[in-house]
N, C-alpha and C positions, 0 to 999 in steps of 0.2 A: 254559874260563875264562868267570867269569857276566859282568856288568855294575861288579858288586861290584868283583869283581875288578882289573879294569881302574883302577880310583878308586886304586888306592896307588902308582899313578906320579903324577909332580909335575905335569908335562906334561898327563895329562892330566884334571888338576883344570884346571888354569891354561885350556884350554881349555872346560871345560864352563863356570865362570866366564866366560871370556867370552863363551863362546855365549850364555846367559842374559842378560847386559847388552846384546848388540847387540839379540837380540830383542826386551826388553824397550824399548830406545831407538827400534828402530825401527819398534815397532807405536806409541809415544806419535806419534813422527813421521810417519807416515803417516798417524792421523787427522787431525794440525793440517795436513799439507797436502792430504788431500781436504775437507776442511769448509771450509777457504781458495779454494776450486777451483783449486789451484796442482798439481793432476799433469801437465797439460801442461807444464809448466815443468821440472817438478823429470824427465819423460822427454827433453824436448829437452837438460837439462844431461847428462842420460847418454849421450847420443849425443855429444855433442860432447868428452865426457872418451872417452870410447871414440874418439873420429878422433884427438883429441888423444895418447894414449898410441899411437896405429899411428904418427902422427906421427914420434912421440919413437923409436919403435924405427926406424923409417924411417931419421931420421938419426941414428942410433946413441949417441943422447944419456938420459939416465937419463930416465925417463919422467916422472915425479914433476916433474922440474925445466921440463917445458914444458906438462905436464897444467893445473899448478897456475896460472899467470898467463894461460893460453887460455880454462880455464873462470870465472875470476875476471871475465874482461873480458865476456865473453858474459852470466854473472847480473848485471852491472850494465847490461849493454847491455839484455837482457830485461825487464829494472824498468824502465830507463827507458822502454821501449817501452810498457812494457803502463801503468805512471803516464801517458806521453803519450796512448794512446789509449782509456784506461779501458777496456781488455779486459778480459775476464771466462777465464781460464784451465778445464780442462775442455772436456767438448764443449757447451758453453754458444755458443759461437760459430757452429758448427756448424749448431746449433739453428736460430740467427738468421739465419742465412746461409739455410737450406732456406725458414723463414718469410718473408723476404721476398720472394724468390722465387717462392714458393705466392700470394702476395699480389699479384704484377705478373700472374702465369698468370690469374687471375679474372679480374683488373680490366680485360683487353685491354690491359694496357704489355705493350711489347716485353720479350724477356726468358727466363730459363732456361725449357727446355718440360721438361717429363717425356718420355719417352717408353715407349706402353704397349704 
């Protein structure tokens, strides 16, 4: 059986269809959140819906039903955070973090050393 083939089940139009729209959805999405610098963000929510769903099977309760109000409070929690502290999402922080760092080692402030 070819490719072809396969096409005249209903099933499995219905997913090629939707294979095609997540892709599509989720390549538009993943530029606006790297050109946002938001991948840090959008990986700590996956982390967190992943503990959230071990969670939920933990206590033997529908996953969905404790996923969805865990990860809800944590992206508002993270905005607020990052609105309070105008972080910059990515490794932009990072960046900044090693830079000033490099910048105390020159200058004789006390402070992170390298070690060579």
């Amino acid at each position: 059986m070819g490719f072809v083939d396969y096409l005249q089940y209903g099933f499995i139009q219905r997913a090629l269809i939707s294979g095609v729209f997540i892709a599509l959805l989720c390549s538009i999405l993943g530029v606006l959140i790297v050109l946002r610098r938001l991948s840090l963000i959008g990986d700590g929510l996956a982390h967190v819906t992943f503990g959230s769903v071990a969670l939920g099977l933990a206590l033997r309760i529908y996953p969905l039903y404790v996923t969805l109000p865990i990860v809800l409070v944590s992206s508002i929690g993270i905005l607020k955070m990052t609105e309070r502290a105008r972080m910059m999402g990515g490794c932009g922080n990072w960046r900044r973090f090693i830079d000033r760092h490099r910048r105390r080692r020159h200058s004789g402030q006390p402070g992170w050393r390298l070690q060579r």
